[in-house]
KEKE-3310 file (N, C-alpha, C; in steps of 0.2 Angstrom, whole numbers, plus 5000, padded with zeros to 4 digits):
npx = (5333:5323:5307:5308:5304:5288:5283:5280:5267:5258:5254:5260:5269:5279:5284:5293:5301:5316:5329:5343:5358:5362:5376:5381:5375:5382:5394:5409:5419:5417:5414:5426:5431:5423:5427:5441:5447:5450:5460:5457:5460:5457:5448:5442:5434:5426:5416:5412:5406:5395:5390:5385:5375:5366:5362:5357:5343:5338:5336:5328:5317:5312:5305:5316:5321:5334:5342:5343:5348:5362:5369:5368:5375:5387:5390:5390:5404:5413:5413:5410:5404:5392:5380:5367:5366:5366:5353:5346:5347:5340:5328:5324:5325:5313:5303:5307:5302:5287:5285:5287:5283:5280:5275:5286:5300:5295:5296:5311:5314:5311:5316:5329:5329:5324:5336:5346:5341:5343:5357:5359:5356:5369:5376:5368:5367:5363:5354:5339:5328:5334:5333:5321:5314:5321:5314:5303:5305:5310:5300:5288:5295:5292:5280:5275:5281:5273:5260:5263:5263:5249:5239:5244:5249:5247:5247:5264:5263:5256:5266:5276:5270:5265:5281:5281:5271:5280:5290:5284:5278:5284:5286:5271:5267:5275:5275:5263:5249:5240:5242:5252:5257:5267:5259:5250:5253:5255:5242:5237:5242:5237:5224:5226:5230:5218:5208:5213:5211:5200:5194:5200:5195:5199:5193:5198:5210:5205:5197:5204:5214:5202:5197:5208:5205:5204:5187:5187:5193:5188:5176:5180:5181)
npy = (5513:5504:5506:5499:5504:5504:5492:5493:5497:5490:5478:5464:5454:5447:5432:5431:5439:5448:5457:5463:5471:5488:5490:5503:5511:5510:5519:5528:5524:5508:5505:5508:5496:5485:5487:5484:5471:5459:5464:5469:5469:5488:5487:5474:5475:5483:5477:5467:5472:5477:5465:5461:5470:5469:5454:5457:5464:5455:5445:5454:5455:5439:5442:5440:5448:5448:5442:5452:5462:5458:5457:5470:5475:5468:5473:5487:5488:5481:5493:5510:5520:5514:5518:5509:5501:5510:5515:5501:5497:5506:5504:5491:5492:5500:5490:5483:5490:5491:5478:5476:5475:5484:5502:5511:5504:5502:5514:5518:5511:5517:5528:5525:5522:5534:5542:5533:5532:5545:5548:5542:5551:5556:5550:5551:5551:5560:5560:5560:5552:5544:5552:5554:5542:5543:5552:5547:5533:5541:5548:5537:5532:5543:5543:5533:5532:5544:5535:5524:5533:5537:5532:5536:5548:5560:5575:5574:5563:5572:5579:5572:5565:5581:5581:5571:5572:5585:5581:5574:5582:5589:5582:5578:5584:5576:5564:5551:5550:5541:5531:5523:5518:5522:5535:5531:5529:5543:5547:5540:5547:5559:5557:5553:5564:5572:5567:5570:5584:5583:5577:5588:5600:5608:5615:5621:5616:5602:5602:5606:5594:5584:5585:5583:5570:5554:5546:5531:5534:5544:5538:5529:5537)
npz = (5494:5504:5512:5528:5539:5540:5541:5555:5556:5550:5555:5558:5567:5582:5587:5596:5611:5615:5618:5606:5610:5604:5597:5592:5599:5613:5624:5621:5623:5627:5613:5606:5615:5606:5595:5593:5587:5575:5561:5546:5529:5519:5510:5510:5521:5519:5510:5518:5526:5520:5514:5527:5533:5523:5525:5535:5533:5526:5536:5544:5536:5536:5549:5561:5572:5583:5575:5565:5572:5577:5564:5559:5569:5567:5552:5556:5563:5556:5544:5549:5545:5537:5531:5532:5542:5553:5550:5547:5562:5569:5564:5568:5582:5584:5581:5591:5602:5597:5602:5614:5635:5642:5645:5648:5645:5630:5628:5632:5620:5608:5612:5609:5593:5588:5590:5583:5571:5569:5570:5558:5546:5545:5536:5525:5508:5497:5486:5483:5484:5493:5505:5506:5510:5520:5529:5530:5536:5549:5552:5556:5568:5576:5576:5580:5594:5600:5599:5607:5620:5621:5628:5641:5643:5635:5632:5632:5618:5609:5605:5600:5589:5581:5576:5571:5559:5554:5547:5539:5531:5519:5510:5505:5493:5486:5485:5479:5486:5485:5478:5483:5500:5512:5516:5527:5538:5542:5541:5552:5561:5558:5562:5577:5581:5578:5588:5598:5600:5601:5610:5619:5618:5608:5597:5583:5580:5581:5569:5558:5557:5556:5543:5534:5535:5530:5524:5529:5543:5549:5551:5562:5574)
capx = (5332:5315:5305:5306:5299:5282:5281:5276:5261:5253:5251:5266:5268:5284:5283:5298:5301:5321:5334:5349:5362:5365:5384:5381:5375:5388:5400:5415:5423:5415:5413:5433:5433:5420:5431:5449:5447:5455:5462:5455:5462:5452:5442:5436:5428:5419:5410:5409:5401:5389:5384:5381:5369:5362:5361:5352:5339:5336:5330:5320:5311:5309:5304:5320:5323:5338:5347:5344:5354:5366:5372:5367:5381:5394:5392:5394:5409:5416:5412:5407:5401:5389:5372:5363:5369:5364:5346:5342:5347:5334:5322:5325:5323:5306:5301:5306:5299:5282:5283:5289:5276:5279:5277:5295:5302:5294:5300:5318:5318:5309:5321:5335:5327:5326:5343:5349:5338:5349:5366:5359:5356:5376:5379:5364:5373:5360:5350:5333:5323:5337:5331:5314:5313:5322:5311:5296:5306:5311:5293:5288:5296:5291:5272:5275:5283:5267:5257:5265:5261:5244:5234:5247:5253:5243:5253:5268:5261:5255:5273:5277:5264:5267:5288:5281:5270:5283:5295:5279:5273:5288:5281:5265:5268:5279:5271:5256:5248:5234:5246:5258:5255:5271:5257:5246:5256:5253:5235:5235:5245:5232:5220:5225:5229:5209:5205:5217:5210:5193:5193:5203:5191:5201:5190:5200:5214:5200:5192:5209:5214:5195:5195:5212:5207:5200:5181:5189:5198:5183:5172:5182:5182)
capy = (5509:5503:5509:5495:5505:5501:5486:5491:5499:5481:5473:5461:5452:5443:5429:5430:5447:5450:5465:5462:5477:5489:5491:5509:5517:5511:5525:5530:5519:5502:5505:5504:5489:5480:5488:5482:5466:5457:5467:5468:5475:5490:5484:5468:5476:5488:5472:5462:5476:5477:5459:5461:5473:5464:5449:5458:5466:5448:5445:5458:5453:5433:5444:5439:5455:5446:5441:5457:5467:5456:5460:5479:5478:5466:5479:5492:5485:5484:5501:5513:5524:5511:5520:5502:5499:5514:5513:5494:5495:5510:5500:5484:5497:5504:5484:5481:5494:5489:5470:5478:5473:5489:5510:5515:5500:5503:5522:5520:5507:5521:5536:5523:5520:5540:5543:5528:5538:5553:5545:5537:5557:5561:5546:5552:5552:5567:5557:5564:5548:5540:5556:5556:5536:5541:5556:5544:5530:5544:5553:5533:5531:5547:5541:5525:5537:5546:5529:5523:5536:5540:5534:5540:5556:5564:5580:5570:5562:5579:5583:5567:5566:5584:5581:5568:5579:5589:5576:5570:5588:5593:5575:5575:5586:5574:5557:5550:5545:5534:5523:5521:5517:5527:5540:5526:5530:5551:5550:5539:5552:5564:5553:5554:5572:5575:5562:5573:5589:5585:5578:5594:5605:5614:5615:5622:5610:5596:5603:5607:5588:5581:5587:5577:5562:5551:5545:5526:5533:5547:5532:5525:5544)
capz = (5500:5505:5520:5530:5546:5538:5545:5559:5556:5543:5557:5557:5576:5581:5590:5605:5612:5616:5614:5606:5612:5598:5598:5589:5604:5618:5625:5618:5627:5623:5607:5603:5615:5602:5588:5596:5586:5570:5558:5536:5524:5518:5506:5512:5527:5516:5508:5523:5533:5515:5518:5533:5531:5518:5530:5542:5531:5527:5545:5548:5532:5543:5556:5566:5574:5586:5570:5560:5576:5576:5558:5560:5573:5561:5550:5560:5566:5549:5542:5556:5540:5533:5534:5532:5550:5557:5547:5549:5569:5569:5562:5573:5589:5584:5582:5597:5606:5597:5608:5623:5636:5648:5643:5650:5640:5623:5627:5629:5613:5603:5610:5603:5587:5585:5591:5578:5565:5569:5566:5550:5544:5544:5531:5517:5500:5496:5485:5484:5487:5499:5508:5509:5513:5527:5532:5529:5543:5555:5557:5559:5572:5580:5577:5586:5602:5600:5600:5614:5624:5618:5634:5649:5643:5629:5630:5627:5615:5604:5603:5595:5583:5578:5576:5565:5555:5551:5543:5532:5527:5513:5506:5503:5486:5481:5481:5477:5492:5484:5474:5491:5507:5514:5520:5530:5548:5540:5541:5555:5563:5560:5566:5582:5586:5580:5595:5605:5599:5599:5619:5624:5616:5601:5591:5577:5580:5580:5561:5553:5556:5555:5536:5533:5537:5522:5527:5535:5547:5550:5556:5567:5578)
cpx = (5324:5314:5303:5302:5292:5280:5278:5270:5257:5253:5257:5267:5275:5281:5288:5299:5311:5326:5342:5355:5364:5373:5385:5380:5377:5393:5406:5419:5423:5415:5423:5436:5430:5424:5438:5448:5452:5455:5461:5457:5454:5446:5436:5432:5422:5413:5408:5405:5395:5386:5383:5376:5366:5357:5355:5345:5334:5331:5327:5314:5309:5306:5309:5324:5331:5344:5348:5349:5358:5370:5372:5376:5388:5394:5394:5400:5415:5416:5408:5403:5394:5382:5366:5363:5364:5354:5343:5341:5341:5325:5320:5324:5317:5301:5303:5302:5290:5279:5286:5282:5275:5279:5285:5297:5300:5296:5305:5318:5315:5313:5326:5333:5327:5334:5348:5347:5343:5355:5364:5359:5363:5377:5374:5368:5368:5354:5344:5327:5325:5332:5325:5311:5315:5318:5305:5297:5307:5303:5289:5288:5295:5283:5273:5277:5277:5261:5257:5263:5254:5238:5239:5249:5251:5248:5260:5267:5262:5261:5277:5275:5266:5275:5285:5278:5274:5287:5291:5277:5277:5286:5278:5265:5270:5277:5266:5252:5240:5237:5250:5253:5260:5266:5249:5246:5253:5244:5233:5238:5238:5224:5218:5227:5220:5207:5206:5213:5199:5191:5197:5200:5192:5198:5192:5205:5209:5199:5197:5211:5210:5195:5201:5212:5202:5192:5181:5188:5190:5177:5174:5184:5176)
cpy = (5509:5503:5504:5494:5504:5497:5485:5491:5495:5477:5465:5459:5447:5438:5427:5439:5446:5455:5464:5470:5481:5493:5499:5515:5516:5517:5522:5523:5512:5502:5503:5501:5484:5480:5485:5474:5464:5460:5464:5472:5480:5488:5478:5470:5480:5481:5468:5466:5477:5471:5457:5464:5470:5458:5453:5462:5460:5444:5448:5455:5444:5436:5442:5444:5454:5448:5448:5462:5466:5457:5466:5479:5478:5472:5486:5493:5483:5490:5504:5519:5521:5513:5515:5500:5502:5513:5506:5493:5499:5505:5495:5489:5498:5495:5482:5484:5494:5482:5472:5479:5479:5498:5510:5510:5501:5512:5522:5514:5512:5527:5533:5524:5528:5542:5539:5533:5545:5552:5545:5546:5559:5557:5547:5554:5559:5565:5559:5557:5541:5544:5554:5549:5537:5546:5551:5538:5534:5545:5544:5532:5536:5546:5537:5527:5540:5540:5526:5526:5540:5540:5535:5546:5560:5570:5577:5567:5566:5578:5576:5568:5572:5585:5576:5570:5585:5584:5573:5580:5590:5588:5574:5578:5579:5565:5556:5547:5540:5530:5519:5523:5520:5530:5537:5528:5539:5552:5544:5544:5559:5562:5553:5562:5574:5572:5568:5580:5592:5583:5584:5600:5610:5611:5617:5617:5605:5598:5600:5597:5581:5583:5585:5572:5557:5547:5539:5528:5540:5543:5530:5530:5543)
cpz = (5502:5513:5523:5537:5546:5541:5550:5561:5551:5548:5559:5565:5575:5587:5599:5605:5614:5613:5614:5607:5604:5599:5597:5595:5609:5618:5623:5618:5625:5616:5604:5608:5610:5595:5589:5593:5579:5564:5549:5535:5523:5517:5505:5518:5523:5513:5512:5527:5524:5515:5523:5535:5526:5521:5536:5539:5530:5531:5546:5541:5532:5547:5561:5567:5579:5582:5568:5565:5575:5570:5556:5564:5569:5557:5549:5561:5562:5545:5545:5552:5537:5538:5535:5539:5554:5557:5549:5556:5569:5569:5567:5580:5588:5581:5588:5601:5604:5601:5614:5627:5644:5643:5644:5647:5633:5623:5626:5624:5609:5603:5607:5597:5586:5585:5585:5569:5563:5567:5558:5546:5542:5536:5523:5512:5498:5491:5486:5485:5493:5508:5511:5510:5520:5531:5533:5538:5548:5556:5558:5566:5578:5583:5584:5594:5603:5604:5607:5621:5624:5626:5640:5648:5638:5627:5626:5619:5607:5604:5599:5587:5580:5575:5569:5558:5550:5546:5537:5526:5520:5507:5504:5495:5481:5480:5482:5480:5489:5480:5481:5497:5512:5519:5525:5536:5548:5544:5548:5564:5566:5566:5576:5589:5583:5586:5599:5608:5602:5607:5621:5622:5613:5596:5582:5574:5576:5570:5555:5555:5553:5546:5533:5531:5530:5527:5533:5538:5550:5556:5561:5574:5584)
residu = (UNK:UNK:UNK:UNK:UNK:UNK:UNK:UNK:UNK:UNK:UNK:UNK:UNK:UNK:UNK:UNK:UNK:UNK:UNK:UNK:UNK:UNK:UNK:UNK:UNK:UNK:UNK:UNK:UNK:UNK:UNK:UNK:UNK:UNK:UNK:UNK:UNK:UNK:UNK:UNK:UNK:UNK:UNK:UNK:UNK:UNK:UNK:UNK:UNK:UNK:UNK:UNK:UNK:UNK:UNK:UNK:UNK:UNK:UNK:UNK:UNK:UNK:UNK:UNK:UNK:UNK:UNK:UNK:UNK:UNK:UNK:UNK:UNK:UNK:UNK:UNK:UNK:UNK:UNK:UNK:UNK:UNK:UNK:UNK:UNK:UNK:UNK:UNK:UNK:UNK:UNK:UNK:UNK:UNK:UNK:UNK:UNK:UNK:UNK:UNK:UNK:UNK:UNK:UNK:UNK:UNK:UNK:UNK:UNK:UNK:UNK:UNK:UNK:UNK:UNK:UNK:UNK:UNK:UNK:UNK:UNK:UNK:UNK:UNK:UNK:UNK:UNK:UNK:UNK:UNK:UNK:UNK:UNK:UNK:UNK:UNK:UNK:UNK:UNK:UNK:UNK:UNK:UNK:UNK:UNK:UNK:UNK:UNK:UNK:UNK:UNK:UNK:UNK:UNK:UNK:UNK:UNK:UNK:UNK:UNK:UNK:UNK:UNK:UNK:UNK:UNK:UNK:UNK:UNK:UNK:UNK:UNK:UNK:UNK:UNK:UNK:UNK:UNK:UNK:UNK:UNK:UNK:UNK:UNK:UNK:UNK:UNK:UNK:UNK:UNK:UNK:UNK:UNK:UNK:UNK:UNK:UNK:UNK:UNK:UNK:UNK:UNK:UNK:UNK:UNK:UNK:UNK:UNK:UNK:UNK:UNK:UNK:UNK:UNK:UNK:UNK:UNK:UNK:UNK:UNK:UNK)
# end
C-alpha cells in the first residue's frame, strides 16, 4: 500500500474546503442504522467494498477529498473489515484537517484521523512493509497534530512530534532515507522540536536534534 499521507507534506492545495462525515466513527448506534440496508451475498460485498476503496483512492489522487470519503464509507459499509476503508478515511481526515481554516477545527479532524489510524491497526495482515507504510502514515499524522499546534501550545505540540518520533524511530534502520522521501515529515519533525528546544533553552535537547537535521533544514533555524 502506498503512503498516501505524504501528500500532505509536498505541498498539494485543494481547492474547496468540506467534511464529508466518516460513517466509521458514528456511535454504535448509527453505525447499524447506516448498515440496516440491502442485503449481498457474501462475496459481492467483499468486491464491491474493494472497489470502493479502490474508487476512493482514485480521488484522493484528483485531490477530491469529498469523493474519496464517500467511497471509504461505501466500503466500509460493505466490509466493516476492509483496512482500505479505515486507512484511506485516515488519510482524507488528516487532508482535511490540513484546509481547516480554524486550530480547534484542524484538531478534531487530526484526532479523527489518529483514531481512524487506530482502527486500521486491528486489520494489518502482518506484512512487514504493510506495517511500516502504516507506522510511516500514522506518525504523519501525529506530525501534522504537532504542526498545527506549533504556534498556540508548544507543549502540546512536543508531545505530538515526540509520539511521532517514536513510530519513525524502529524505521530508520530499515530504509534508505536518501533514495525515499517517506523520512521528509521525520526530519521535519526533528526540525521542529530543535526550534522548540532551542527557544526553551535545552540545550542538550536542542544539539541532540540540531545534529539530526541535514544542513537544508539547518538554514532555515
Amino acid at each position: 500500500m502506498k503512503t498516501l499521507f505524504m501528500l500532505m507534506v509536498i505541498g498539494m492545495s485543494f481547492s474547496a474546503f468540506a467534511v464529508v462525515e466518516c460513517q466509521m466513527l458514528l456511535p454504535e448506534k448509527e453505525q447499524k442504522r447506516v448498515l440496516s440496508w440491502r442485503w449481498y451475498p457474501a462475496g459481492t460485498k467483499l468486491r464491491l467494498s474493494a472497489a470502493a476503496a479502490k474508487n476512493g483512492y482514485k480521488a484522493l489522487s484528483r485531490k477530491d477529498l469529498d469523493s474519496a470519503m464517500n467511497e471509504f464509507n461505501r466500503a466500509w459499509r460493505f466490509n466493516q473489515k476492509n483496512i482500505d476503508a479505515y486507512w484511506g478515511a485516515a488519510i482524507v481526515m488528516g487532508l482535511y484537517a490540513e484546509e481547516a481554516k480554524t486550530t480547534d477545527k484542524a484538531m478534531c479532524l487530526i484526532k479523527k484521523s489518529l483514531r481512524l489510524f487506530e482502527l486500521t491497526k486491528k486489520y494489518l495482515s502482518g506484512k512487514t512493509i504493510e506495517t511500516e507504510n502504516w507506522q510511516l502514515d500514522y506518525a504523519g499524522s501525529f506530525y501534522a497534530a504537532g504542526k498545527i499546534l506549533f504556534k498556540t501550545d508548544k507543549s502540546a505540540a512536543e508531545k505530538y512530534f515526540l509520539e511521532a518520533e517514536k513510530l519513525w524511530l524502529p524505521l530508520l534502520e530499515k530504509r534508505d532515507m536518501k533514495k525515499k522521501r517517506d523520512f521528509l515529515v521525520y526530519y521535519r519533525t526533528c526540525w521542529h522540536l530543535t526550534r522548540l528546544y532551542r527557544d526553551w533553552g535545552k540545550q542538550e535537547l536542542y544539539k541532540k536534534y540540531w545534529n539530526i537535521l541535514p544542513a537544508r533544514l539547518r538554514e532555515k533555524l
